[in-house]
N, CA, C and O of each residue as an XYZ file, in Angstrom:
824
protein
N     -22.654      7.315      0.804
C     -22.910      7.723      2.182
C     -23.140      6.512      3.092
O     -22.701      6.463      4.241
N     -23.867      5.519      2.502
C     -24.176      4.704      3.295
C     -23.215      3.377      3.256
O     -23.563      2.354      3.846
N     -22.258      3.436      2.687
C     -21.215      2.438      2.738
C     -20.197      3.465      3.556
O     -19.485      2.704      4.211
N     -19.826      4.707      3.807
C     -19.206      5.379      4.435
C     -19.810      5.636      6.249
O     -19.288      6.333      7.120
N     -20.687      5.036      6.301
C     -21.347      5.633      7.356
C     -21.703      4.688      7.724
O     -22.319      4.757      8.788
N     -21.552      3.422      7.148
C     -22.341      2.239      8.267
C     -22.012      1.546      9.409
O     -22.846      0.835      9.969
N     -20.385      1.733     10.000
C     -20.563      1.796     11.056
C     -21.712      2.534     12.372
O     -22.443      1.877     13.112
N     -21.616      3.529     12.354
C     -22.462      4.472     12.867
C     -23.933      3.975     12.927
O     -24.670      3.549     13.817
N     -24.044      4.225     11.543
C     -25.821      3.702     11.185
C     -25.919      2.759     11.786
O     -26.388      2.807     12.923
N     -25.567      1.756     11.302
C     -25.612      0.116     11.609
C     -26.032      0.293     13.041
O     -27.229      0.321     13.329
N     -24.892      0.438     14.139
C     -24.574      0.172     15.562
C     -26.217      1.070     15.569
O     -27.230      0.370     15.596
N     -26.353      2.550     15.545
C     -27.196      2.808     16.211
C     -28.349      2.592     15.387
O     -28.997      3.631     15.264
N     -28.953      1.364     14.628
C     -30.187      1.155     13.953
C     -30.600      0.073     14.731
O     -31.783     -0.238     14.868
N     -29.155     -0.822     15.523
C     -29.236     -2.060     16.138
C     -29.993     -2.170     17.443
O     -30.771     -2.989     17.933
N     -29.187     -0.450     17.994
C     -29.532     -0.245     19.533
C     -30.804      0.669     20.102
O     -31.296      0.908     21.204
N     -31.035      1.018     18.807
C     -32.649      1.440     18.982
C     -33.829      0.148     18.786
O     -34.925     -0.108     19.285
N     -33.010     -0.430     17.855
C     -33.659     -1.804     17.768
C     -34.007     -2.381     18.920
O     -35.190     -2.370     19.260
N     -33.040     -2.975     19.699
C     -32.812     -4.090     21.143
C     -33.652     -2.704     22.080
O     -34.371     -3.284     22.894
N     -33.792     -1.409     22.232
C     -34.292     -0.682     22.864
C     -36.102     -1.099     23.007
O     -36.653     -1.266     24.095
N     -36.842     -1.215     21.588
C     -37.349     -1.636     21.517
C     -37.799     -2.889     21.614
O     -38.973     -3.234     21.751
N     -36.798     -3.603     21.538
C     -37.293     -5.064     22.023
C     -37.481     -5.183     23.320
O     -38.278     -5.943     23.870
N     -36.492     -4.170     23.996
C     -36.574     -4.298     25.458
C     -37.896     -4.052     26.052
O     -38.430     -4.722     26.936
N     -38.427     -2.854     25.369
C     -39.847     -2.111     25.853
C     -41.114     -3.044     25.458
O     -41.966     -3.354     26.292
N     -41.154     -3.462     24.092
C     -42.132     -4.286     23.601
C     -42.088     -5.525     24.641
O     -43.191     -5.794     25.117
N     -41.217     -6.172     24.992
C     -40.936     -7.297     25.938
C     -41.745     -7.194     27.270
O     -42.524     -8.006     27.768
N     -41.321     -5.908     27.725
C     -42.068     -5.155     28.953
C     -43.723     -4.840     28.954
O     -44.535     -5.265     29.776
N     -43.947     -4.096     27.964
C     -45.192     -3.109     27.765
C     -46.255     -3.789     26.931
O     -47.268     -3.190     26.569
N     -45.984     -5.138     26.613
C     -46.793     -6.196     25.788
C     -47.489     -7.138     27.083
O     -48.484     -7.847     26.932
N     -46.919     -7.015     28.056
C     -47.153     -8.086     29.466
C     -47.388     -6.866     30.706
O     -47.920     -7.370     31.695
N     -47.154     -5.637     30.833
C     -47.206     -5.155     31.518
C     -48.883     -5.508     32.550
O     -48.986     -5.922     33.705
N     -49.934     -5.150     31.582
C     -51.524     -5.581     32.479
C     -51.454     -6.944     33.105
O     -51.918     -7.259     34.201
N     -50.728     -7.806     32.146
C     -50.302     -9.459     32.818
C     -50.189     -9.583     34.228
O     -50.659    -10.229     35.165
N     -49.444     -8.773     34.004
C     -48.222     -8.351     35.191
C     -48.788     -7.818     36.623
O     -48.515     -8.453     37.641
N     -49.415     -6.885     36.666
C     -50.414     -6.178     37.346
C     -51.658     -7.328     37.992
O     -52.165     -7.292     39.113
N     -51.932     -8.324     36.871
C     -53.208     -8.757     37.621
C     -52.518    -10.242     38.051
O     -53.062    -10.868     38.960
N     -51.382    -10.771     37.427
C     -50.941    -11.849     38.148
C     -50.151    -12.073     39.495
O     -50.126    -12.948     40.360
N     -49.447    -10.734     39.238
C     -48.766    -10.795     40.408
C     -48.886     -9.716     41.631
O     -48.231     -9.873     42.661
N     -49.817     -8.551     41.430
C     -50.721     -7.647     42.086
C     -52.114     -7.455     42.769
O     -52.570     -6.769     43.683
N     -52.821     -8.910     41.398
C     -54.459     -9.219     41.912
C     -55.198     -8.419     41.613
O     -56.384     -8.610     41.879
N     -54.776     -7.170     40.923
C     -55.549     -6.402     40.346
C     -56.503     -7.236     39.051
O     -56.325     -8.173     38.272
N     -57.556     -6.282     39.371
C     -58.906     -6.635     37.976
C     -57.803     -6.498     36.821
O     -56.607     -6.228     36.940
N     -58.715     -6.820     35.420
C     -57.962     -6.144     34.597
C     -58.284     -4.796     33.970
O     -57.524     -4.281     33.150
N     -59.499     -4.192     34.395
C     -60.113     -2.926     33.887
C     -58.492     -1.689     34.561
O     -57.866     -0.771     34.032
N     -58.421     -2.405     35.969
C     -57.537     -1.800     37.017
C     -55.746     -1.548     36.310
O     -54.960     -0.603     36.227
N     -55.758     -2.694     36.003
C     -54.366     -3.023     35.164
C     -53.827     -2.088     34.233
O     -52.740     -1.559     33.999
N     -55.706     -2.076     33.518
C     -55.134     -1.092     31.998
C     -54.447      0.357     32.140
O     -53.583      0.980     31.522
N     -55.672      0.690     33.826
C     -56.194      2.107     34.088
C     -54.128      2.229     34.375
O     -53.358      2.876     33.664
N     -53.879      1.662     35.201
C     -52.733      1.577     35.776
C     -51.718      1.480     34.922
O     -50.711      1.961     35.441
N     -51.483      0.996     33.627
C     -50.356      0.570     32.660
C     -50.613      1.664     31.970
O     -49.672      2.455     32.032
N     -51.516      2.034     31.330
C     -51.951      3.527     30.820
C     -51.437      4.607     31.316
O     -50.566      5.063     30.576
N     -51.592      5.137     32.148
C     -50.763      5.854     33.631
C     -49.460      6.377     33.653
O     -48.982      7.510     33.603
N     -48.891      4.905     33.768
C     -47.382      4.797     33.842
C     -47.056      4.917     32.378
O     -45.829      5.014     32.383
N     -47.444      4.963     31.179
C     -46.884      4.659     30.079
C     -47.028      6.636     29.407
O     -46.167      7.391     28.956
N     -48.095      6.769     29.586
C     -48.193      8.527     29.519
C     -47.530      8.901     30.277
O     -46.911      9.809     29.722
N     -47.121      8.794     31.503
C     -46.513      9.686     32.373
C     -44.897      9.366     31.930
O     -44.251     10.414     31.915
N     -44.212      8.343     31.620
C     -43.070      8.411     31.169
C     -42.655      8.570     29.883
O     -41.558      8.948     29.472
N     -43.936      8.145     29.098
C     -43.545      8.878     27.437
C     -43.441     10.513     27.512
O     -42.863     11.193     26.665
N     -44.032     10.970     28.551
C     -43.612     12.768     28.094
C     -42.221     12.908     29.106
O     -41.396     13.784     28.849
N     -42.067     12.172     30.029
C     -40.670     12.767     30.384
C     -39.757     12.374     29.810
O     -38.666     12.931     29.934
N     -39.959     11.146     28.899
C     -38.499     10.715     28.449
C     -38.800     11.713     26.727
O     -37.842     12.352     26.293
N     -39.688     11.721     26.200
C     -40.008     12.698     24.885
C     -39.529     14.032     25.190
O     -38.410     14.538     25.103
N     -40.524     14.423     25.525
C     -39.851     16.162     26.180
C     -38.385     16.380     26.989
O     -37.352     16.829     26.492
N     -38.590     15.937     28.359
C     -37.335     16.386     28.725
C     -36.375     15.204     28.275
O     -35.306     15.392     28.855
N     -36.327     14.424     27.733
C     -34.710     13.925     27.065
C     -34.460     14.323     25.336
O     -33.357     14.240     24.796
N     -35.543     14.699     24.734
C     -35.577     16.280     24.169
C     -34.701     17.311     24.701
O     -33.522     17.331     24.349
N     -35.104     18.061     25.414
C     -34.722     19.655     25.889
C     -33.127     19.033     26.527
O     -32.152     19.754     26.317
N     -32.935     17.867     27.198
C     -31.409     17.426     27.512
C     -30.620     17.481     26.441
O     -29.692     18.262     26.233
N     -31.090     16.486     25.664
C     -30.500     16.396     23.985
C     -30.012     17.298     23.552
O     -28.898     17.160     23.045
N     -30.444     18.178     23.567
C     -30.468     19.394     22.923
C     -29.280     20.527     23.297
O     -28.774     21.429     22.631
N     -29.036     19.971     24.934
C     -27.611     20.857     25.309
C     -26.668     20.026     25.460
O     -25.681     20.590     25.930
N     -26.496     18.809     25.255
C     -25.142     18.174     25.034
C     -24.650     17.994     24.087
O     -25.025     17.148     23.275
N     -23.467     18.912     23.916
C     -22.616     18.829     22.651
C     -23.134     19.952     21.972
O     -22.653     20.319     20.900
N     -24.166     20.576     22.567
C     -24.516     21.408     21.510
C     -25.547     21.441     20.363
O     -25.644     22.212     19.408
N     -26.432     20.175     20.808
C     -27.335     19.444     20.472
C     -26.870     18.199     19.122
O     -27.529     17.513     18.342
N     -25.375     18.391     19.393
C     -24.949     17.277     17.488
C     -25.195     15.845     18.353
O     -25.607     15.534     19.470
N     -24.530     14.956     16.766
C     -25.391     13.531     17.018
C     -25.004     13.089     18.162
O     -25.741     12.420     18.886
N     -23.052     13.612     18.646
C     -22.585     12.411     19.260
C     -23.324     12.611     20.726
O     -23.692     11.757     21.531
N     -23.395     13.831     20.768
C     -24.230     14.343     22.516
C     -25.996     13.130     22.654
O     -26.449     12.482     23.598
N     -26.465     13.326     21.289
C     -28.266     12.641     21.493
C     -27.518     11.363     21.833
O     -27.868     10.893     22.915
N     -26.769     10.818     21.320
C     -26.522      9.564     21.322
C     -25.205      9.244     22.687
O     -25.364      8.096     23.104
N     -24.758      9.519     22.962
C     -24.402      9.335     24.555
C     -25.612      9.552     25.275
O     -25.764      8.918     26.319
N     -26.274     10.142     24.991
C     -27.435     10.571     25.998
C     -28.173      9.119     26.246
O     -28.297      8.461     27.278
N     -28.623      8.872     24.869
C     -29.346      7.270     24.946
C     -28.536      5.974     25.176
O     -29.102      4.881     25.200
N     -27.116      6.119     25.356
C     -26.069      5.159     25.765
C     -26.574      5.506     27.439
O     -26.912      4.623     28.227
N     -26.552      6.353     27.624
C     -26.737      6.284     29.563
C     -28.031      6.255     29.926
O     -28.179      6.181     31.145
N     -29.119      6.290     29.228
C     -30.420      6.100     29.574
C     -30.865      4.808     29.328
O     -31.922      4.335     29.747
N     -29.824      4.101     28.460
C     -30.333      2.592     28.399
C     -29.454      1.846     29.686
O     -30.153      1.093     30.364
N     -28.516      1.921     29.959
C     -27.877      1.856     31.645
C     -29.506      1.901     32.758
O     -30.154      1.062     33.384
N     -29.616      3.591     32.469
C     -30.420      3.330     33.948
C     -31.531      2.382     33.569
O     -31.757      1.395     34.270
N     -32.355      2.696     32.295
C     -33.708      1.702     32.079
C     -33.527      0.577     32.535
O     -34.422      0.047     33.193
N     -31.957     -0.262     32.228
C     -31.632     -1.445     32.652
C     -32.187     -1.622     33.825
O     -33.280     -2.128     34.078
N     -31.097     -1.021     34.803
C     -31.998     -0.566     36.116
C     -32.703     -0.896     36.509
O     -32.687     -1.798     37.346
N     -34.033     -0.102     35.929
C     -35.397     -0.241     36.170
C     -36.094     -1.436     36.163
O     -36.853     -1.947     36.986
N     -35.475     -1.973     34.496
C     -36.206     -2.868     34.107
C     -35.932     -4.226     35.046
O     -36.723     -5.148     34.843
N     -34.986     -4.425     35.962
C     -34.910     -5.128     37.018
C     -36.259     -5.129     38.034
O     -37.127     -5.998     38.113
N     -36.187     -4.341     38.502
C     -36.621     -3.255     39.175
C     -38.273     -3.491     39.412
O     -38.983     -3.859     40.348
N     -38.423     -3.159     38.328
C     -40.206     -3.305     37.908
C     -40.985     -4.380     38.291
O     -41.828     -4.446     39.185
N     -40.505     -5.422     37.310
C     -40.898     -6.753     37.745
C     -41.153     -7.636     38.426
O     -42.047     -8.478     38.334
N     -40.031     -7.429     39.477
C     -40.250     -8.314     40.952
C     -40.480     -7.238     42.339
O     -40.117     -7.519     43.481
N     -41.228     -5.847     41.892
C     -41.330     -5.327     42.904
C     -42.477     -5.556     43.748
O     -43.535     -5.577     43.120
N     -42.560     -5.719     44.881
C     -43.456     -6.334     46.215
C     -44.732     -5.442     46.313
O     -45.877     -5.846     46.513
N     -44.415     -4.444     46.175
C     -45.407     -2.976     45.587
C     -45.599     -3.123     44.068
O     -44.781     -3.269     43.160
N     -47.240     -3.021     44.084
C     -47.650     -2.357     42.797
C     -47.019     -1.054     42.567
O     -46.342     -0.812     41.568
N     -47.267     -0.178     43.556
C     -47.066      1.313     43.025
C     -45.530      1.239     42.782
O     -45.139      1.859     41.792
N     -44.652      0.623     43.476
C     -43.179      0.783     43.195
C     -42.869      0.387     42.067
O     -41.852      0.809     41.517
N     -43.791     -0.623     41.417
C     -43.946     -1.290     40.245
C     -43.869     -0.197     39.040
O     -43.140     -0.141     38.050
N     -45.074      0.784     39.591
C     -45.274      1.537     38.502
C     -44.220      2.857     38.489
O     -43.795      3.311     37.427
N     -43.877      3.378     39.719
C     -42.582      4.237     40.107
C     -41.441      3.419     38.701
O     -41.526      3.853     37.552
N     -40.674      2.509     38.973
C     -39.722      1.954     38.375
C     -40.123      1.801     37.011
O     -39.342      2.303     36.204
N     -41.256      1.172     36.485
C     -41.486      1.406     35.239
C     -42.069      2.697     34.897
O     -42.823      2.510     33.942
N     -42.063      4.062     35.284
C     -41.944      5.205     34.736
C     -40.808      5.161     34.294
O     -40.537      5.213     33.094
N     -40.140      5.078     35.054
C     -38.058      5.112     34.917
C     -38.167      4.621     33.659
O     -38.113      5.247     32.601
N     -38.326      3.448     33.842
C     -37.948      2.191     32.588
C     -38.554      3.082     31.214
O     -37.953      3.034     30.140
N     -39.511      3.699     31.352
C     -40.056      3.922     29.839
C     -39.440      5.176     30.154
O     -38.512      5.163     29.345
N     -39.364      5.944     30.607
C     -39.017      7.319     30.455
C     -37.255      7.407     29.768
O     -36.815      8.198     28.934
N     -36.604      6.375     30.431
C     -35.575      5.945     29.583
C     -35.208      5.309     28.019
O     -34.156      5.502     27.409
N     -36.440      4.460     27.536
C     -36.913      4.485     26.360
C     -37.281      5.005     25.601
O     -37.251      4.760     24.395
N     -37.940      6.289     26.453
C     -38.360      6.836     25.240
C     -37.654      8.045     24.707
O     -38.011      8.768     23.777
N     -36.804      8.118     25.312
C     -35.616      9.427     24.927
C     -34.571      8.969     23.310
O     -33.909      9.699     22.572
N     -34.787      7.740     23.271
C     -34.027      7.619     22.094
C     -34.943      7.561     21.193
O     -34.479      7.703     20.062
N     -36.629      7.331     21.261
C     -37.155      7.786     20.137
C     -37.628      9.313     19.657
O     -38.650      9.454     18.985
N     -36.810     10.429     20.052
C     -36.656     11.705     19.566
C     -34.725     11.782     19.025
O     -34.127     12.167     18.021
N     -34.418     11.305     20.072
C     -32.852     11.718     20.194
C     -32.445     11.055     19.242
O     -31.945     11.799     18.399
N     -32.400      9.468     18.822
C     -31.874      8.643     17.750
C     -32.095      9.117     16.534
O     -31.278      9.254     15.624
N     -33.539      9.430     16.551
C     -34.037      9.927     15.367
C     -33.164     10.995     14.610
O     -32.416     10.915     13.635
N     -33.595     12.150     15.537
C     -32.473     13.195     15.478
C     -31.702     13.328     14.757
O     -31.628     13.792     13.619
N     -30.558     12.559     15.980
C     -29.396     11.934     15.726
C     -29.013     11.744     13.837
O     -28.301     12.373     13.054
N     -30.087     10.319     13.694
C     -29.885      9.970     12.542
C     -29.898     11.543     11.426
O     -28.960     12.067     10.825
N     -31.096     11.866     11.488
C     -31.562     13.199     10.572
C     -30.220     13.881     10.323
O     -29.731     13.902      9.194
N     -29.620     14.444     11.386
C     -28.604     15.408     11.764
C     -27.471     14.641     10.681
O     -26.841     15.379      9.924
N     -27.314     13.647     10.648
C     -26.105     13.204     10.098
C     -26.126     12.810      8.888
O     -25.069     12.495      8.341
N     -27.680     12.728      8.030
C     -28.021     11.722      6.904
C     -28.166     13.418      5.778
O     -28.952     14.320      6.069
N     -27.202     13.461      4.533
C     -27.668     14.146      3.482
C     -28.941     14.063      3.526
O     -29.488     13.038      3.934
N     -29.830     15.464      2.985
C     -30.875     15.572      2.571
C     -31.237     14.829      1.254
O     -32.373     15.170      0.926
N     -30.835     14.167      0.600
C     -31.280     13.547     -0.659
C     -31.064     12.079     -0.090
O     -31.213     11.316     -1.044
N     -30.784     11.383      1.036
C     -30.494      9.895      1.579
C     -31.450     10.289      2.560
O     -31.775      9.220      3.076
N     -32.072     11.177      3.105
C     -32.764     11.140      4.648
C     -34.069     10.007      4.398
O     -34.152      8.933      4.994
N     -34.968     10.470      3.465
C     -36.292      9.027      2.825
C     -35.358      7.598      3.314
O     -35.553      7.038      4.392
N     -34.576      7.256      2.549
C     -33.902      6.231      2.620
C     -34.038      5.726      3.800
O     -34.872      5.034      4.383
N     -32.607      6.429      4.138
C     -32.322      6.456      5.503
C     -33.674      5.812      6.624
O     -33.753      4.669      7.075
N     -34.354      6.638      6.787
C     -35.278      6.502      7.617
C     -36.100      5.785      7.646
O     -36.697      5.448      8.668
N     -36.381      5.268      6.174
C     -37.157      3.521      5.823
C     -36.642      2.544      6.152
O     -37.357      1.659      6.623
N     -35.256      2.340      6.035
C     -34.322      1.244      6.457
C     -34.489      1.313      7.982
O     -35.109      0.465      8.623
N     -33.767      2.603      8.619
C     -34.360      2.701     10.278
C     -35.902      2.358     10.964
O     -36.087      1.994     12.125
N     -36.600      2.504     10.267
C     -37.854      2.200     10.795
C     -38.058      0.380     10.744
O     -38.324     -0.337     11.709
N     -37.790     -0.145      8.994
C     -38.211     -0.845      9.047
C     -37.204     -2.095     10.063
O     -37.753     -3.098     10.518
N     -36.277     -1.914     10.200
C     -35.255     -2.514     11.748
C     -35.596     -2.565     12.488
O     -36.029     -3.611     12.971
N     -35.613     -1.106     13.202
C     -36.735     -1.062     14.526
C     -37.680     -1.596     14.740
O     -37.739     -2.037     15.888
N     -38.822     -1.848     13.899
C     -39.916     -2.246     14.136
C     -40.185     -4.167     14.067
O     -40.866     -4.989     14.682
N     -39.140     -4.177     12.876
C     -38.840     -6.023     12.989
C     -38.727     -6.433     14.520
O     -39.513     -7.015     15.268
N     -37.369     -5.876     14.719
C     -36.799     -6.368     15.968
C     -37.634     -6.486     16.812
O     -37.951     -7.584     17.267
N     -38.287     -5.081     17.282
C     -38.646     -4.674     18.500
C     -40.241     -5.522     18.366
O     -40.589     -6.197     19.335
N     -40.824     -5.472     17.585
C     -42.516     -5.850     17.691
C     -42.055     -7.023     17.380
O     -42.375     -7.659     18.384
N     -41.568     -7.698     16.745
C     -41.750     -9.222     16.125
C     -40.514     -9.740     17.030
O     -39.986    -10.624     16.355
N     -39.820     -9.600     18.227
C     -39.031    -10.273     18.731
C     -39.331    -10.126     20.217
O     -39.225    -11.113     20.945
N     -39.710     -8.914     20.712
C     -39.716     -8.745     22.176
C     -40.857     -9.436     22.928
O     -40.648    -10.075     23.959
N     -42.030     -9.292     22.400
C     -43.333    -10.048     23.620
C     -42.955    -11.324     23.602
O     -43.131    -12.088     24.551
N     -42.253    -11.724     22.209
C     -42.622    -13.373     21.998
C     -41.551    -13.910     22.648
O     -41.609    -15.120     22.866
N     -40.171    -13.054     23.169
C     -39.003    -13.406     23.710
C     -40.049    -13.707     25.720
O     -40.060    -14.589     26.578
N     -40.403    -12.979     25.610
C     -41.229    -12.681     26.951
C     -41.720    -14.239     27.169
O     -41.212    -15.099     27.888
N     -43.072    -14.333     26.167
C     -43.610    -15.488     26.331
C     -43.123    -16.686     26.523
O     -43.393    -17.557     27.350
N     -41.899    -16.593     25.120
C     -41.079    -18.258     25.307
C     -40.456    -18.279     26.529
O     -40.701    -19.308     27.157
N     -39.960    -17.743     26.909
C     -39.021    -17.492     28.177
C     -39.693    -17.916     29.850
O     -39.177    -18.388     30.863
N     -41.190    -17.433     29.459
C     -42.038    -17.346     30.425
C     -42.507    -18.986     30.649
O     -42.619    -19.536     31.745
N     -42.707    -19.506     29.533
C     -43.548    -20.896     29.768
C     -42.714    -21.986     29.220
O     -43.122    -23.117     28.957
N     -41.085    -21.387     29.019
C     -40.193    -22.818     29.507
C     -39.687    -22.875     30.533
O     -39.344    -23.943     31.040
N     -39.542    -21.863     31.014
C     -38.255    -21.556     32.388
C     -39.370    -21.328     33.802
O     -39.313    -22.014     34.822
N     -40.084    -20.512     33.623
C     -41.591    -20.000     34.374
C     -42.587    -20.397     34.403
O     -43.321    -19.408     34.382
N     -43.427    -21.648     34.456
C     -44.557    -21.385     34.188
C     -45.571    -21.744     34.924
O     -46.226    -22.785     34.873
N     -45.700    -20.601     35.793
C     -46.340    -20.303     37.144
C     -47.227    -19.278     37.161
O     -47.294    -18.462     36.242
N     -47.832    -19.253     38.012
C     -48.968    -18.032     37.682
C     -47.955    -16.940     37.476
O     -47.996    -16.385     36.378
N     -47.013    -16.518     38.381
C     -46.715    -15.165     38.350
C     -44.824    -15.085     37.577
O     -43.896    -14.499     38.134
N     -44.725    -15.809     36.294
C     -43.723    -16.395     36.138
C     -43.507    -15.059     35.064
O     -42.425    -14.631     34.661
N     -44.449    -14.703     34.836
C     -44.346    -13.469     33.480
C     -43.312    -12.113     33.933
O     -42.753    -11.271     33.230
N     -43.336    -12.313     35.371
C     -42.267    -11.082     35.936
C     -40.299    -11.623     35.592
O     -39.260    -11.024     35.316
N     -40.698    -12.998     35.820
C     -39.395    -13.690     35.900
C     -38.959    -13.139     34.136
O     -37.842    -12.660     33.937
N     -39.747    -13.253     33.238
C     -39.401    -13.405     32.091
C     -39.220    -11.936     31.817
O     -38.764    -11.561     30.737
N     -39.422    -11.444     32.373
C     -39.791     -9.657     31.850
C     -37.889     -9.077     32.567
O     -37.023     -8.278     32.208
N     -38.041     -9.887     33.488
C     -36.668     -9.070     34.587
C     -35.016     -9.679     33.571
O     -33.870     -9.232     33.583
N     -35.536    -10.642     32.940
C     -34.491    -11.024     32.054
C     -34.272    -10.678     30.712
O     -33.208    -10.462     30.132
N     -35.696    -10.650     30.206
C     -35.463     -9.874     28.228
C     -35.622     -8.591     28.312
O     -35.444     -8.042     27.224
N     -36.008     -7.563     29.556
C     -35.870     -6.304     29.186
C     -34.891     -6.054     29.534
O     -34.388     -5.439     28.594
N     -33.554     -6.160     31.038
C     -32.627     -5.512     31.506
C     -31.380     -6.443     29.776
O     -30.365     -5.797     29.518
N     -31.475     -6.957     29.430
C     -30.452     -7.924     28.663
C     -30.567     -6.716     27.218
O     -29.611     -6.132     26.709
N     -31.881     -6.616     26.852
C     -31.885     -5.636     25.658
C     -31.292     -4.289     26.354
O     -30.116     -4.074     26.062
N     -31.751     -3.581     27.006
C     -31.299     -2.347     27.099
C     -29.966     -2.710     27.224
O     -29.406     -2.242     26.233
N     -28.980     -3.426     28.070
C     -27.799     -3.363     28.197
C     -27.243     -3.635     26.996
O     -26.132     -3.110     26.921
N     -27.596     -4.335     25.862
C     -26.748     -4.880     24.309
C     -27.619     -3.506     24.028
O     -27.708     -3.570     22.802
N     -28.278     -2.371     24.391
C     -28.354     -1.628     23.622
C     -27.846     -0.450     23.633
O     -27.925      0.453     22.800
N     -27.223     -0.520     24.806
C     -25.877      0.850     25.496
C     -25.025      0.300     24.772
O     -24.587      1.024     23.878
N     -24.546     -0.923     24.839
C     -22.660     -1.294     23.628
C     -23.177     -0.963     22.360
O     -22.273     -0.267     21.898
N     -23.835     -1.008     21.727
C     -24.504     -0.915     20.452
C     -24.541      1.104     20.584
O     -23.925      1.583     19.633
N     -24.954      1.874     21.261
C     -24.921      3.008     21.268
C     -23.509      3.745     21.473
O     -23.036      4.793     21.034
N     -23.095      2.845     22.242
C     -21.556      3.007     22.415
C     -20.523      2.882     21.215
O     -19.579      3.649     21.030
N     -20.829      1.882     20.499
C     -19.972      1.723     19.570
C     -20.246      2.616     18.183
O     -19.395      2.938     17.354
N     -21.923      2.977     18.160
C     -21.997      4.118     17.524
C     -21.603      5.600     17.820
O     -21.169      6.356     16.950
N     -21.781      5.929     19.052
C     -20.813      6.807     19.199
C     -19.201      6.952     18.754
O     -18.818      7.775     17.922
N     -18.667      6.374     19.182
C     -17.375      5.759     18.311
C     -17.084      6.180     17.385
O     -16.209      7.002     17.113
N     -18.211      5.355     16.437
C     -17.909      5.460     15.016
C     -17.866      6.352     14.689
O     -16.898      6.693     14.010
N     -19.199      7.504     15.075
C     -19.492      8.869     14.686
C     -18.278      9.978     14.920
O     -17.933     10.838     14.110
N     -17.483      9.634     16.793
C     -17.020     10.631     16.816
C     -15.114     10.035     15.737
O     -14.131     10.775     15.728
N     -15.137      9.105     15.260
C     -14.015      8.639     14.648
C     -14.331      9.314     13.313
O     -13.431     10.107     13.035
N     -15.201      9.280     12.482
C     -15.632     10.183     11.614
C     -15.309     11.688     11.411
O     -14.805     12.352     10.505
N     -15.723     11.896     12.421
C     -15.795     13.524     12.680
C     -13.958     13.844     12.865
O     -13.559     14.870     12.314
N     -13.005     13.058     13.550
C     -11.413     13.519     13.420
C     -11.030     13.290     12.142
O      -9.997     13.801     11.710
N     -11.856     12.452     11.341
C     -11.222     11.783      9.899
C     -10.982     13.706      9.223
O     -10.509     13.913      8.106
């Protein structure tokens, strides 16, 4: 299965991956962010990053859920176009966020940004489940996790930081670094969703 299927797998283990790097990059500096370049306390920061991070984990959980669910009919290739165009707009956002002149627009745009993230951690999942034999799903899903979580935790803040205090390093330089490693992951993480789509729906004519 898994020498038959690793196109697919692969691409979309990669692009949930860089998804996460994108967010960890973001949501590791976000209070930074708030009090360096906003002036906010940091009690204020948390109250505020907290906020925005609940309020877009249930719209991108739930309703890119209940979306998921009617494209295609809820099969893989629909969850997974879904998270090919939600990493587009996050891109977006993740522009967006960082150098906005407004706090609150700050936090407007990074709803976006996470609410777009977080749709591929139901939908990918899914996705994967939907397509993996029941006697490979354990597997399966150890290998997926343990990817995801390399990439995304052990590559994204620290991409932030280096980025921040060679190129940036100014009080408010942490936005500069954020507007470049989050929009760069989400976008390598739409071709990466893209090309799993692909694979999947090339499968499915075989």
């Amino acid at each position: 299965f898994l020498k038959k299927n690793a196109g697919s797998l692969v691409n979309l283990f990669v692009a949930v991956s860089l998804v996460n790097l994108a967010v960890f990059a973001a949501v590791s500096w976000l209070p930074v962010l708030y009090v360096r370049a906003h002036g906010f306390e940091l009690a204020h920061a948390g109250y505020t990053a907290g906020a925005a991070l609940t309020i877009g984990g249930l719209i991108g959980l739930v309703g890119g859920g209940a979306v998921a669910d009617r494209i295609d009919d809820g099969a893989p290739t629909g969850r997974i176009r879904l998270c090919a165009y939600a990493a587009i707009v996050g891109a977006a956002a993740a522009v967006i966020f960082p150098i906005a002149s407004s706090p609150w627009l700050t936090m407007a745009a990074f709803i976006v940004f996470f609410s777009c993230a977080a749709i591929p951690i139901g939908a990918a999942a899914t996705a994967i489940q939907q397509a993996t034999p029941n006697t490979m799903r354990a597997t399966v899903s150890a290998i997926y996790l343990f990817i995801v979580s390399l990439i995304g935790l052990g590559v994204g803040p620290t991409a932030t930081a280096v980025i921040g205090d060679l190129f940036f390093p100014t009080q408010t330089g942490i936005r500069y670094a954020i507007v470049i490693v989050s929009p760069l992951g989400f976008l390598a993480a739409s071709w990466f969703f893209f090309s799993s789509l692909h694979a999947f729906q090339k499968q499915a004519g075989e």
